[in-house]
C-alpha positions as CSV (number, residue, x, y, z in Angstrom):
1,X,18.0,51.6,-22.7
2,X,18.6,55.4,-24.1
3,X,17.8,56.5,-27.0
4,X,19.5,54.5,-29.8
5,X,22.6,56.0,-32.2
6,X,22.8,55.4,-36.1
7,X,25.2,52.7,-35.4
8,X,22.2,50.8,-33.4
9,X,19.5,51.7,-35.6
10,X,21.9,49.9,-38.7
11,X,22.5,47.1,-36.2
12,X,19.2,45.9,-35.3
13,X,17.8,46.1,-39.0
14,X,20.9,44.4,-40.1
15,X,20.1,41.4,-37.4
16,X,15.8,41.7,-37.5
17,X,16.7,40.2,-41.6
18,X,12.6,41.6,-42.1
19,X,11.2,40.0,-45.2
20,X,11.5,42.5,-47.7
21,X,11.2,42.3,-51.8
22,X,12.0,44.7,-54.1
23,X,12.7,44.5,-58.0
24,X,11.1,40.7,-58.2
25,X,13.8,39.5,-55.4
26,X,13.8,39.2,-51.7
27,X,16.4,41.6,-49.7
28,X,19.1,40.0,-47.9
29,X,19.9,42.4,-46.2
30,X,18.4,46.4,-46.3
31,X,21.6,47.7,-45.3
32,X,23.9,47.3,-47.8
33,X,20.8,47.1,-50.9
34,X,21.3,49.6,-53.5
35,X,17.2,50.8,-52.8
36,X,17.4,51.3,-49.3
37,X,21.6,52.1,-47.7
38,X,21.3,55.5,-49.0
39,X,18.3,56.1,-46.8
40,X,19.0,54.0,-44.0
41,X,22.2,56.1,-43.6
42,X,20.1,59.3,-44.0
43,X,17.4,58.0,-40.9
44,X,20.9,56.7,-38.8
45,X,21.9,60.4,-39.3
46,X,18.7,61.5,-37.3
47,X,19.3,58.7,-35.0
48,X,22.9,60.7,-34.6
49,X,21.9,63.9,-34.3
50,X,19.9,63.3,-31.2
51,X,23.2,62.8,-29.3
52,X,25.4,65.5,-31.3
53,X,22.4,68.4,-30.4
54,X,20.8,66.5,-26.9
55,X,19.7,69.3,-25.3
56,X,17.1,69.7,-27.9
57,X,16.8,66.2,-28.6
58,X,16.7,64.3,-25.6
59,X,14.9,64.4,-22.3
60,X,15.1,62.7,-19.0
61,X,12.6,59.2,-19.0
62,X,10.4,59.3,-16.0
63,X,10.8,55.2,-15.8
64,X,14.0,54.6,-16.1
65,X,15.8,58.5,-15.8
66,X,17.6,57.3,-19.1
67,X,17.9,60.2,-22.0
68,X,15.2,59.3,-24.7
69,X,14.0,61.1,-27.7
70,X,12.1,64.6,-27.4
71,X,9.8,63.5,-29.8
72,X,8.3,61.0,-27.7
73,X,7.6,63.6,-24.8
74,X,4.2,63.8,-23.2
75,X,3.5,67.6,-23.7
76,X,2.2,69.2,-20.3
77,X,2.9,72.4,-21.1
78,X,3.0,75.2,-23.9
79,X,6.7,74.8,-23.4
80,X,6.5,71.1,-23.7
81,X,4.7,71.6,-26.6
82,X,7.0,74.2,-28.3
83,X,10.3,71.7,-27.0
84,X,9.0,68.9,-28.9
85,X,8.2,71.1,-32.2
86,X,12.1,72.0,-32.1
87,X,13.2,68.7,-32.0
88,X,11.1,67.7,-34.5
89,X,12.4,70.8,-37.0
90,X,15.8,70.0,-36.0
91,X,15.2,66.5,-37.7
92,X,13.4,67.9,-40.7
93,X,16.1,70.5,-41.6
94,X,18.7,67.5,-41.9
95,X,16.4,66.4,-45.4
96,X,15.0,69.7,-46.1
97,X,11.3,68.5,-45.1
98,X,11.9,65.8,-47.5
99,X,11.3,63.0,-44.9
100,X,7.6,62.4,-44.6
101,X,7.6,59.9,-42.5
102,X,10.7,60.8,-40.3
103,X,10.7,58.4,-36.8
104,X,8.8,61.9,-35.1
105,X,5.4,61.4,-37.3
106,X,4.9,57.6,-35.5
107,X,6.1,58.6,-32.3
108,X,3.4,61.5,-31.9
109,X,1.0,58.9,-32.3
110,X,2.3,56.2,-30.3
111,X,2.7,59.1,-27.2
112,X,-0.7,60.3,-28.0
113,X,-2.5,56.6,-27.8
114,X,-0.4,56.0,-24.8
115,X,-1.6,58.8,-23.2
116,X,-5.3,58.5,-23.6
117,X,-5.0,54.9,-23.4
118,X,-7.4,54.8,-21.3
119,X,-9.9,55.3,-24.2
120,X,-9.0,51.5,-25.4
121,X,-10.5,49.9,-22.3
122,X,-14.0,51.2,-23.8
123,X,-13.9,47.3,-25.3
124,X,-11.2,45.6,-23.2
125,X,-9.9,47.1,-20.0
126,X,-6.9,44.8,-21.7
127,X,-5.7,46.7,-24.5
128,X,-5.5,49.6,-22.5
129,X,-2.9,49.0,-20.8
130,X,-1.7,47.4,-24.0
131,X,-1.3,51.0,-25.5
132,X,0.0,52.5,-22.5
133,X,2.8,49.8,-22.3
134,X,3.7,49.5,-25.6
135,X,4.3,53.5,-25.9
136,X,6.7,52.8,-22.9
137,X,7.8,50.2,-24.8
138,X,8.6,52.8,-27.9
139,X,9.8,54.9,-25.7
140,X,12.7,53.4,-23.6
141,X,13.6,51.0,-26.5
142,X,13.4,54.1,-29.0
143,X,11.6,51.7,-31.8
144,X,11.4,53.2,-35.3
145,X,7.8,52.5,-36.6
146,X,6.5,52.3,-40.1
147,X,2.8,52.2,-39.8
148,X,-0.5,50.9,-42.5
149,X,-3.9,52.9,-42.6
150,X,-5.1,51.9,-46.2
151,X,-7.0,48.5,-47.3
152,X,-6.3,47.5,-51.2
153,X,-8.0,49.3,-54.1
154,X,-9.9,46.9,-55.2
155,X,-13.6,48.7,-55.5
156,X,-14.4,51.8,-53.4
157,X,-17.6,52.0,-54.3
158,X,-17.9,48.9,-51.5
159,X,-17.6,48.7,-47.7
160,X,-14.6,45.6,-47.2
161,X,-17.6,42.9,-46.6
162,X,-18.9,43.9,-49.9
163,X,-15.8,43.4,-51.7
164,X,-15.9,39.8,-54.1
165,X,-12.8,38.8,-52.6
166,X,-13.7,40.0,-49.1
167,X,-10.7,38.0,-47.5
168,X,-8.2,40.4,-49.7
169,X,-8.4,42.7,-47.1
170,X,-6.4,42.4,-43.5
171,X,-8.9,41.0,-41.5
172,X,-9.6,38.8,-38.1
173,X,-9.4,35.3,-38.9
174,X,-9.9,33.7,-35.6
175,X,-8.8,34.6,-31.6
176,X,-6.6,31.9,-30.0
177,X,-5.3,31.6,-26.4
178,X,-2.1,33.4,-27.2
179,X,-3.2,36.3,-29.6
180,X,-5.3,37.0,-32.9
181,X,-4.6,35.8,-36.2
182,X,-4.5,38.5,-38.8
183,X,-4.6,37.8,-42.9
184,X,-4.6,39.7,-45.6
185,X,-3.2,42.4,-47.7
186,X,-2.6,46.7,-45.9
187,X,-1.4,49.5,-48.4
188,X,0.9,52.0,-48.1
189,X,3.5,50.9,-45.8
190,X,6.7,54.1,-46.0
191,X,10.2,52.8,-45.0
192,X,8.1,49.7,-44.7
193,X,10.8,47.1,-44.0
194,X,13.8,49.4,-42.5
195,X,12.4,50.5,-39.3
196,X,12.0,48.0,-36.5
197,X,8.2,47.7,-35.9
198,X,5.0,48.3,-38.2
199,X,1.7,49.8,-36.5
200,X,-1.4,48.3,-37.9
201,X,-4.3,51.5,-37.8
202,X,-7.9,52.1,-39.1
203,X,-8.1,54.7,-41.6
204,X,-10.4,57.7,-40.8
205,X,-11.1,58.9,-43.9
206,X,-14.0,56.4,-44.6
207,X,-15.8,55.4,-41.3
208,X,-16.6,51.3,-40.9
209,X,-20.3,50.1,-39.8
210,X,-20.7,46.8,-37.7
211,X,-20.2,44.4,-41.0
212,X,-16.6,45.4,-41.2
213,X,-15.8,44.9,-37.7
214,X,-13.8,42.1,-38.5
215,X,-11.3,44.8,-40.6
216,X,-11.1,47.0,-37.4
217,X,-8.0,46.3,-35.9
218,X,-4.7,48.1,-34.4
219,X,-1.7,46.7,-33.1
220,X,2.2,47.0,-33.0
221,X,4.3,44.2,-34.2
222,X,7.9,43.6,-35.2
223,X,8.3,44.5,-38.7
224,X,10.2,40.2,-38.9
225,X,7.1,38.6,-37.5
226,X,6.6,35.2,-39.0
227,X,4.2,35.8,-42.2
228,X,4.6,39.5,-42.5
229,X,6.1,40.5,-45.9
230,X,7.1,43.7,-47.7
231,X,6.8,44.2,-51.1
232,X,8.4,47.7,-52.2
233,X,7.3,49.6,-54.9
234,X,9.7,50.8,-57.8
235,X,13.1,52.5,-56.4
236,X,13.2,56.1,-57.2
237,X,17.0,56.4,-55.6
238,X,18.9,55.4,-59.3
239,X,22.4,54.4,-57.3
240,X,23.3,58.1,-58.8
241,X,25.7,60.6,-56.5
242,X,24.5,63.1,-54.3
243,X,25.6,65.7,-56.9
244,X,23.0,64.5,-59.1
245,X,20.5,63.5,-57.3
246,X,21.0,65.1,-54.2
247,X,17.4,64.6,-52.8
248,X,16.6,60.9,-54.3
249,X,19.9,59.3,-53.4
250,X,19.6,60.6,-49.9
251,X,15.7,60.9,-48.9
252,X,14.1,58.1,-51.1
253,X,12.2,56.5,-48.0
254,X,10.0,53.8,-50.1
255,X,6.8,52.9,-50.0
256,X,5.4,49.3,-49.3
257,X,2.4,46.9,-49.8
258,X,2.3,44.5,-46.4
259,X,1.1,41.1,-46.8
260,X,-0.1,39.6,-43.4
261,X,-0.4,35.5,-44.1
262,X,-1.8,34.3,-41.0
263,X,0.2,36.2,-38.7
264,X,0.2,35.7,-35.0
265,X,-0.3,39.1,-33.3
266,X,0.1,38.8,-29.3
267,X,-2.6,39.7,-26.8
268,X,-0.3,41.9,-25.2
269,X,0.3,43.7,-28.7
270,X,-3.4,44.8,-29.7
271,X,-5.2,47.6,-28.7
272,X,-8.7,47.3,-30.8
273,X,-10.2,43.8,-32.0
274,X,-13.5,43.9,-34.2
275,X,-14.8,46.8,-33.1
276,X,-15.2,49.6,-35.8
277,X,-16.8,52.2,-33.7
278,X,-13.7,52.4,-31.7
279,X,-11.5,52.2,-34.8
280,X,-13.9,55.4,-36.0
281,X,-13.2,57.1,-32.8
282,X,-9.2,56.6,-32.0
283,X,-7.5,59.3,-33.9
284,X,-9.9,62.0,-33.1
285,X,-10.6,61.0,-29.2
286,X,-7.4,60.4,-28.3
287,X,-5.8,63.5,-29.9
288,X,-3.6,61.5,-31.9
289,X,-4.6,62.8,-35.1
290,X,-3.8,66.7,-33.8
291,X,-0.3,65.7,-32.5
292,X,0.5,64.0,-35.7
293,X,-0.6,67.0,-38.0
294,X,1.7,69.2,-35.6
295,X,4.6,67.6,-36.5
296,X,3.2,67.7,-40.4
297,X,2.9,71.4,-39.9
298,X,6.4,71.9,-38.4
299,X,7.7,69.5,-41.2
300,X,6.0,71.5,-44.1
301,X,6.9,74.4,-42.9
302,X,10.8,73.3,-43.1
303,X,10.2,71.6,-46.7
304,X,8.5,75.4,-47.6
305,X,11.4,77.2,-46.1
306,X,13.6,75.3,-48.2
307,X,11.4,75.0,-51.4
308,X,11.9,79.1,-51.2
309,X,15.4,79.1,-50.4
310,X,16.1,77.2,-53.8
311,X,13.3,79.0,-55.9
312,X,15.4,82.7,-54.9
313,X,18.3,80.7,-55.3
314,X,17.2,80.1,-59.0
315,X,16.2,83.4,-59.6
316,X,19.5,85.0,-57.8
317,X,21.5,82.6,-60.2
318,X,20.0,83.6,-64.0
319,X,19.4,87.1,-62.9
320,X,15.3,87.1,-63.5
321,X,14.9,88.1,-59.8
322,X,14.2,91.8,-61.1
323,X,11.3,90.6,-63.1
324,X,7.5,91.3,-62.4
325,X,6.2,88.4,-62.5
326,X,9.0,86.5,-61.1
327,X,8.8,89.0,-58.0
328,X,5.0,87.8,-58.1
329,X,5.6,83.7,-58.1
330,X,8.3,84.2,-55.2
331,X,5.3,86.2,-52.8
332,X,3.4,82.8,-53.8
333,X,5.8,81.1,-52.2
334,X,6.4,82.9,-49.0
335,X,2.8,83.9,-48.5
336,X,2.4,79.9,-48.0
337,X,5.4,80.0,-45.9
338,X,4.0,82.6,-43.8
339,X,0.6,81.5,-43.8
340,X,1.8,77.9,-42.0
341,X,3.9,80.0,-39.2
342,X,0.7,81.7,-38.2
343,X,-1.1,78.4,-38.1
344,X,2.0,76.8,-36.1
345,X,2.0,79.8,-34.3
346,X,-2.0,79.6,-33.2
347,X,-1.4,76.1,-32.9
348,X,0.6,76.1,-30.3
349,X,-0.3,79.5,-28.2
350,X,-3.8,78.3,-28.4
351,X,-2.6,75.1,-27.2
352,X,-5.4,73.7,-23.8
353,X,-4.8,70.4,-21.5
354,X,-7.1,67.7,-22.9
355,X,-8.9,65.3,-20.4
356,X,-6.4,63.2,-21.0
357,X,-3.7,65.4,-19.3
358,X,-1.8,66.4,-22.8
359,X,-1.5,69.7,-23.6
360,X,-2.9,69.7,-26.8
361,X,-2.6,72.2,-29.8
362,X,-5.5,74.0,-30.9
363,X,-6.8,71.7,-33.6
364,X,-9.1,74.7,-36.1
365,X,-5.5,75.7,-36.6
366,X,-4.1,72.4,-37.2
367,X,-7.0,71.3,-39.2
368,X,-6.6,73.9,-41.9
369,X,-3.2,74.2,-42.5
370,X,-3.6,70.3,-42.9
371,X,-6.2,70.8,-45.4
372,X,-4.9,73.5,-47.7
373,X,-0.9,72.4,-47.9
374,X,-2.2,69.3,-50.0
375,X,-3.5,71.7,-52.3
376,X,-1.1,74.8,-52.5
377,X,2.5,72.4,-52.8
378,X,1.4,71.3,-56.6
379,X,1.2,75.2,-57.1
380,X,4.8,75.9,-55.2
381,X,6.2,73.0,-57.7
382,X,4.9,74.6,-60.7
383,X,6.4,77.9,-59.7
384,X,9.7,76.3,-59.0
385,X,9.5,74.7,-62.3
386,X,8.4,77.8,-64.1
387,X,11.5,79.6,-62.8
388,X,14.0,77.4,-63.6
389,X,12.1,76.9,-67.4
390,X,14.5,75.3,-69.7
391,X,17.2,75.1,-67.0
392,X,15.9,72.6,-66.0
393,X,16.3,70.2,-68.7
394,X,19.7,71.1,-70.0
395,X,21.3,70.0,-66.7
396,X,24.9,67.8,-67.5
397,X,25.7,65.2,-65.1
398,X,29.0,65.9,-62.5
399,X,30.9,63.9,-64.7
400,X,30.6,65.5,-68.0
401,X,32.4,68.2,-66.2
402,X,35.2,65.9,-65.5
403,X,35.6,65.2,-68.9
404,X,38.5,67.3,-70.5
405,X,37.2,67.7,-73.6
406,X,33.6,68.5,-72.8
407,X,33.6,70.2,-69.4
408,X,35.0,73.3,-70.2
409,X,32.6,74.1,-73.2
410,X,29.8,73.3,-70.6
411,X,32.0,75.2,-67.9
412,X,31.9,78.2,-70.0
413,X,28.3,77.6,-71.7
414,X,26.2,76.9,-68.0
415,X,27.6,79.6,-65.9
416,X,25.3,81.9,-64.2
417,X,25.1,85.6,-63.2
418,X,27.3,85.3,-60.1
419,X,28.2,81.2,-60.5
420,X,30.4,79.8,-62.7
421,X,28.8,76.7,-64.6
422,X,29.4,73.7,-62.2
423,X,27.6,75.5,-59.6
424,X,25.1,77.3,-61.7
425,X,24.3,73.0,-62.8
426,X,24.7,72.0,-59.2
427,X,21.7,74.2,-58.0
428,X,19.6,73.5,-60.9
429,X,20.4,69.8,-60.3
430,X,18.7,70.0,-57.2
431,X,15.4,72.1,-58.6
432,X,15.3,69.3,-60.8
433,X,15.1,66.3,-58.2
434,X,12.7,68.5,-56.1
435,X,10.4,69.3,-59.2
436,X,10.8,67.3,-62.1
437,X,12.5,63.7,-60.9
438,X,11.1,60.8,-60.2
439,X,11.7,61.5,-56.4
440,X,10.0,65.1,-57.0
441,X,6.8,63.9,-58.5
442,X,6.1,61.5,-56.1
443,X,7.1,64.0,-53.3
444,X,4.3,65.9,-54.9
445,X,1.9,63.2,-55.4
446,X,3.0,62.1,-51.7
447,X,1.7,65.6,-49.9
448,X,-1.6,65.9,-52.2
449,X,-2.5,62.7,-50.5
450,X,-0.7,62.7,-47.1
451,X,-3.7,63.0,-44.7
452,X,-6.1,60.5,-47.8
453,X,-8.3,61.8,-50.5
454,X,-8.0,66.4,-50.3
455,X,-11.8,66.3,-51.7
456,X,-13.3,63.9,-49.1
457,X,-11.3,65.6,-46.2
458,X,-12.4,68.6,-48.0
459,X,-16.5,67.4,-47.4
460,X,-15.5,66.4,-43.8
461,X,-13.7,70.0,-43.2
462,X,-17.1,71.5,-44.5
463,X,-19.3,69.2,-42.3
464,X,-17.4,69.8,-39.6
465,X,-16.9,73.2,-39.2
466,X,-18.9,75.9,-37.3
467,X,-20.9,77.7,-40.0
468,X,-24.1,79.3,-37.7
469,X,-22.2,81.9,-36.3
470,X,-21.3,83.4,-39.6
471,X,-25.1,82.9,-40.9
472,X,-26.7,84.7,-38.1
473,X,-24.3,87.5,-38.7
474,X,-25.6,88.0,-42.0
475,X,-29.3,87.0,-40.7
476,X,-29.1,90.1,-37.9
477,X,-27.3,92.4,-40.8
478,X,-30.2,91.8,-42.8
479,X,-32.9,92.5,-40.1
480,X,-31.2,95.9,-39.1
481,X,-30.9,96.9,-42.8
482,X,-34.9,96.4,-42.8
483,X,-36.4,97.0,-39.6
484,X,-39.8,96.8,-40.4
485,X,-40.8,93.4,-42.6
486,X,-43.3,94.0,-45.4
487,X,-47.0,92.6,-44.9
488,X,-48.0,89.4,-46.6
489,X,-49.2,90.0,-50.3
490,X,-48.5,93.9,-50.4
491,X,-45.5,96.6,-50.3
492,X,-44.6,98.8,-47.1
């Protein structure tokens, strides 16, 4: 089938009735709860916008000849490369890079382990065709995918055997005739429970030995699989307007705990059982993990773009834009912004066919920009925040200016250099949900960890990363500053 509409995507969560709870109660249905309409509407809207800008969009299946989703393309070329990057910035323009986990992020995975699925036959010649089916699969059916990477907090100074409760963990319970049985408890699940299917991954941040095997799984499954729950954290989208809130009652995607209680998983759905070296090894050796940051790249650059167009916005509105030192935290801002176009830019001009076929972005680029965004988007917050100062507290609600009595005092006392005071209120509204909200903090809190733990990536960046050429620089410096080396025990 093509790629779906907003109507379709709204149809099959209506009729897949997943198991989600939020608030102490099970959902009846996701499409009409207060938490998660707003949202769904927002991803339909994507869905949408495939159809309403398809020559960007949408490509030509080489199964089935239907139109599918851009984002799902198997890059062979630059071109290729740069075609999928356009869709995939066409969709993050829609929430102003607000949309972490967008249906793009998942499907540059799934095409990636599709690809080089011929990396999963290292254990089973099985579930390699397993991963090259089910990204067909993705693909022609245009599933939307939330996905799991973490296992529970309970001590991290432990490997998962080590734990006290080592069952708490999803694990392998036993291998039956018709699939693997899987129990336990995954963290962080986004738009866990209103997308059609949840991929079940290793994380990479902390590498499993051969006594966690029975932790090192991946497979696909429908997100209303007998035994599979989601439990959603906290709201953040209040039920408030889009003048208020126009960023939380739009973009709140949600994040999940997933409880697997002896779930079934079929054969034909896995793509590693028990074997932690390969679960090690998949996101580097199949190139997922470089597709997937170049979507994160093209989507921060977006949410950076837009962070800027506010914070000048701001400054345009109160008339500070003159200043020093507001001149100074506006270059902090598009420094970053330009920073991440010449890392996109590298990225993809730099770009080489893997042995898998893929033509695959140059990764150093990749790499860093995925490594110092975490840690420069607190500082592009704080400068937001710093601009808008007190402006950002004394912000009436839509409604106090549609009370006679009140709104033209507030009318009159909120206006702004060139805006009169509904719009001066609107704008700082939305500085607020993007700095200050609940939506905005965890948006914050939600990049600082987007790729795991900054400091331990940090260690691996540092480990990783080609130091001898810049030490024998110095080392032959040094020897041409001092040609002749002193004798032992005297001067020259």
């Amino acid at each position: 089938m093509p790629a779906k509409t907003g109507k379709e995507y709204i149809s099959r969560l209506k009729s897949a009735n997943n198991n989600v709870y939020i608030h102490g109660e099970r959902v009846d249905d996701v499409t009409q709860h207060p938490a998660f309409k707003n949202v769904i509407q927002s991803m339909a809207d994507l869905y949408d916008l495939q159809y309403e800008k398809s020559e960007k969009m949408l490509y030509t299946s080489p199964m089935s000849g239907n139109q599918v989703g851009m984002t799902f393309l198997q890059p062979k070329t630059i071109d290729d490369l740069i075609a999928r990057r356009e869709a995939i910035t066409e969709w993050a323009r829609t929430s102003g890079g607000m949309m972490g986990r967008s249906p793009d992020y998942l499907n540059a995975e799934v095409m990636a382990m599709g690809t080089a699925h011929s990396f999963f036959a290292e254990s089973d010649p099985m579930f390699a065709e397993n991963a090259k089916n089910y990204y067909e699969y993705a693909r022609e059916n245009d599933i939307s995918l939330t996905h799991t990477l973490i296992h529970p907090q309970v001590n991290r100074a432990k490997a998962q055997h080590e734990q006290k409760d080592a069952n708490v963990a999803l694990h392998l319970v036993e291998k039956r005739g018709e699939g693997i049985i899987v129990d336990g408890i995954r963290l962080l699940a986004t738009q866990g429970g209103i997308t059609d299917e949840i991929l079940v991954f290793p994380s990479t941040v902390k590498k499993a030995g051969e006594l966690d095997d029975p932790y090192s799984l991946a497979f696909a499954i429908p997100n209303n699989t007998p035994g599979l729950t989601f439990i959603s954290r906290e709201s953040f989208d209040y039920g408030k307007s889009t003048w208020d809130h126009p960023l939380s009652s739009r973009f709140e995607e949600g994040d999940a705990i997933v409880s697997f209680e002896n779930v079934l998983v079929p054969w034909d759905r896995v793509f590693v059982c028990g074997n932690s070296s390969i679960c090690n090894r998949t996101f580097a050796e199949t190139n997922a993990v470089v597709h997937m940051s170049h979507q994160v790249l093209a989507k921060n650059i977006v949410k950076t773009e837009f962070l800027l167009g506010v914070a000048l916005s701001v400054m345009d509105a109160i008339g500070i834009d003159q200043f020093q030192h507001v001149q100074d935290k506006g270059m902090e801002i598009m420094l970053t912004l330009e920073t991440m176009k010449s890392h996109l830019f590298k990225a993809e001009h730099n770009a080489k066919l893997d042995k898998w076929g893929m033509m695959t972005p140059d990764f150093e680029a990749l790499n860093a920009a995925r490594n110092w965004y975490p840690r420069v988007y607190p500082r592009l917050v704080e400068v937001l925040r710093i601009l808008g100062a007190s402006g950002l507290m004394g912000i009436p609600t839509e409604a106090d200016f549609e009370n006679p009595e009140i709104g033209p005092i507030i009318e009159r006392g909120l206006q702004g250099k060139n805006l009169d005071g509904y719009e001066r209120v609107q704008l700082f509204r939305l500085a607020w949900d993007l700095t200050l909200s609940a939506f905005g903090s965890r948006q914050m809190h939600y990049e600082y960890y987007f790729f795991g733990d900054p400091i331990r990536m940090g260690m691996t960046y540092f480990s990783s990363y080609e130091k001898e050429p810049y030490q024998e620089y110095v080392s032959q410096f040094l020897k041409r500053s001092s040609p002749t080396k002193p004798k032992e025990g005297g001067s020259k």
